[in-house]
N, C-alpha and C positions, 0 to 999 in steps of 0.2 A: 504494500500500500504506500502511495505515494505520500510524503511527510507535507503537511499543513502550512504554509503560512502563519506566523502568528499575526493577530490581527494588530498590534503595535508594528509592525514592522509594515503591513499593510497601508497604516493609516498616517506611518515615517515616511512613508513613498508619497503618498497623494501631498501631502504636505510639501516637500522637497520640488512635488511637480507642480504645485500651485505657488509656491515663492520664486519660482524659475531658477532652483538653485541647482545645473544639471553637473557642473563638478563633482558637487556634494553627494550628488544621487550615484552620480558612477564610482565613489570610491567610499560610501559610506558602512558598507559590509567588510571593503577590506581594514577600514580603520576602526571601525566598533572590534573588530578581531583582534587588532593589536591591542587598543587600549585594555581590551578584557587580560592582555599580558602581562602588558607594563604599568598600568595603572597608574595611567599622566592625572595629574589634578584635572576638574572640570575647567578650567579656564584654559587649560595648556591646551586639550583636545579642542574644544570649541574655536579655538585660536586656530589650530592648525587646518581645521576645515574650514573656515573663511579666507586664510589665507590661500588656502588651494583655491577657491573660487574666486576670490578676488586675483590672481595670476590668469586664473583660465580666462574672464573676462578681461582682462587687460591682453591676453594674447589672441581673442578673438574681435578685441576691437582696433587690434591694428590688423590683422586680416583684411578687416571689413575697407578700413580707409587705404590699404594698399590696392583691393579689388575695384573701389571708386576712382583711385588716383589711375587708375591702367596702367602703371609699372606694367612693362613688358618682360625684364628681368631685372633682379635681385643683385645688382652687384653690389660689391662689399670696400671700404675704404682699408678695411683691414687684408685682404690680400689685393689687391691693386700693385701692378709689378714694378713698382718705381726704382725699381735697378734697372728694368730696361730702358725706362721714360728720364733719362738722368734732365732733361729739362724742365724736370718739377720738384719742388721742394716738399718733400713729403710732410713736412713742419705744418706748410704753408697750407695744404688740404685738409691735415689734419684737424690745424686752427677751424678751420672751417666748417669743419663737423661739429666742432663746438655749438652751430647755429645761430650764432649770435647774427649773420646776416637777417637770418629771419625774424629775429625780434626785431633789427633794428629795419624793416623792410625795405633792406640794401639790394641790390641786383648782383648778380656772378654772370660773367659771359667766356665761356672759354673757347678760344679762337687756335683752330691747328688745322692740318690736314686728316684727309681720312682715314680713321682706324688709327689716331696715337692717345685716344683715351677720352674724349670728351665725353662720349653719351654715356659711359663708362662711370665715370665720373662726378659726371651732373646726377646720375641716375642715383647711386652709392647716398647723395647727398640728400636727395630726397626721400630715400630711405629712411634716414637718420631722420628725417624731420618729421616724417608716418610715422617709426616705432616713437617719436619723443611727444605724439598727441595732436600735430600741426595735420590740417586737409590739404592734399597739395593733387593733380593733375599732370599729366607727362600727355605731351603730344608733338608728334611732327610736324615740321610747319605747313610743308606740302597739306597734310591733312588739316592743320588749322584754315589755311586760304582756302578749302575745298569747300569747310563747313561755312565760312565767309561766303562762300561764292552761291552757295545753297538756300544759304539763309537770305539773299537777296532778293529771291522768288518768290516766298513766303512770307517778306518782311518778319523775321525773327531774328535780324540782326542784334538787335538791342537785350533781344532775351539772354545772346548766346554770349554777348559780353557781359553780361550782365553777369551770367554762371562763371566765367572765367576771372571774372576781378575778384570773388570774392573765396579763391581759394587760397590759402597762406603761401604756399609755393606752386608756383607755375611753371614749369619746365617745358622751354619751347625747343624742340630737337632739329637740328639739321636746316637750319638758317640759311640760304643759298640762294644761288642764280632759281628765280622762278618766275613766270610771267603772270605776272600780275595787272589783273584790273583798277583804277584810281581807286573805284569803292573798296577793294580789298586792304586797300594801301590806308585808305582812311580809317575803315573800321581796325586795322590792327595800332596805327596811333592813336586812336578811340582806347581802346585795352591800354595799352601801356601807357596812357596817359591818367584812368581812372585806379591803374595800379599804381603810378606814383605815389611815393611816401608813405604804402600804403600796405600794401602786402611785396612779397619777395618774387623775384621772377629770374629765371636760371637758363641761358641762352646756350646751344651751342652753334656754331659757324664752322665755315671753311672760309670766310670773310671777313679780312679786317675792316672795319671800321668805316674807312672811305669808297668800298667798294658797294656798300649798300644803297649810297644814291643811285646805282647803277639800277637793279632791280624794284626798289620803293619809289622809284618816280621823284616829286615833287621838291625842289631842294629845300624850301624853307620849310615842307614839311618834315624834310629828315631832318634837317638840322634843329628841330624842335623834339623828335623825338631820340635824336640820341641824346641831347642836352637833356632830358630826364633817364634816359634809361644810365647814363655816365655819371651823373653827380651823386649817388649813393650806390657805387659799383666796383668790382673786384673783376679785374680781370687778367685771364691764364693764359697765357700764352703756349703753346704746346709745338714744340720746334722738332721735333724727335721722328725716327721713323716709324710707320706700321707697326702695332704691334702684332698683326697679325702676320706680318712676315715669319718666315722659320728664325727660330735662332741660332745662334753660331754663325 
């Protein structure tokens, strides 16, 4: 005959599933086991299962804001191969994981060739800003102009700026030669102008600086938007070869 349920143990389950504590509920048989061992004080035990719940929900709420931000991958600031990239100061990045840009809603733009570490890098950073609580978004530019270009149809321009200012970090990936529309051009200094001083915005390019008049058209419009994206901004230079090349 198959052994009974006690009904306390029954009515510890609905309980656990009515306070949404589901840490709790999946380890609470193995930890009534131990404590019936070791026989921790009431407060040490109690302690110990909200601390597990409170870990589970803090590791299930940066899930949540990694899956919103659309990180495509996970890179990490702690293996990042700066003996290969000797053009970077490992100091210098690591400062930077600090996040202080992001409180002080500074901009990062790191400028190099393809494959010596930018999306790499920018990416890693906004990592650190999703596990440390901050909303951030990761997008290609190509794909941001596209949604520009989309939203013109439907006048939902303004909605879709509207979602982009108001996330702590904004990672705009892969900055380039792209042909672009006036409106595209407007509504992206539209964005960067309602992020100024305001939230953090993390660039990467294969273009310095003066090369952007070339693709954003309007010169005193660029020159008004780099004049905000530059005067609260850090930028990396990355001079180095591919790291995807072989080594040796």
């Amino acid at each position: 005959m198959a052994q009974k349920t006690p009904p306390e143990t029954d009515e510890l389950d609905q309980l656990l599933i009515s306070l949404k504590l589901p840490r709790i509920r999946e380890i609470i048989g193995r930890e009534l086991e131990t404590a019936t061992k070791s026989q921790p004080s009431y407060s040490a035990f109690v302690a110990r299962l909200l601390r597990e719940e409170l870990q589970d929900r803090q590791r299930r709420s940066v899930e949540y804001r990694i899956k919103q931000a659309r990180l495509p991958e996970r890179w990490s600031i702690e293996t990042f191969p700066f003996k290969r990239q000797t053009s970077l100061r490992a100091s210098a990045i690591r400062e930077l994981a600090g996040l202080d840009f992001v409180t002080r809603a500074a901009n990062l733009v790191f400028i190099g060739d393809t494959g010596v570490g930018k999306t790499g890098l920018a990416s890693a950073l906004l990592l650190k800003a999703l596990e440390n609580g901050y909303r951030g978004f990761f997008i290609k530019a190509q794909d941001l102009f596209d949604e520009v270009y989309a939203s013109l149809a439907d006048r939902s321009t303004r909605r879709l700026i509207n979602r982009l200012a108001r996330v702590d970090v904004l990672l705009i990936d892969e900055m380039g030669y792209l042909n672009l529309r006036p409106e595209q051009s407007n509504a992206f200094f539209k964005l960067m102008d309602e992020r100024y001083k305001k939230r953090a915005t993390v660039i990467t390019t294969n273009l310095d600086y003066p090369k952007w008049y070339d693709f954003l058209g309007k010169k005193e419009m660029v020159k008004a938007l780099l004049d905000r994206l530059r005067h609260h901004c850090t930028t990396i230079r990355i001079d180095g070869k591919s790291l995807r090349d072989p080594e040796g």
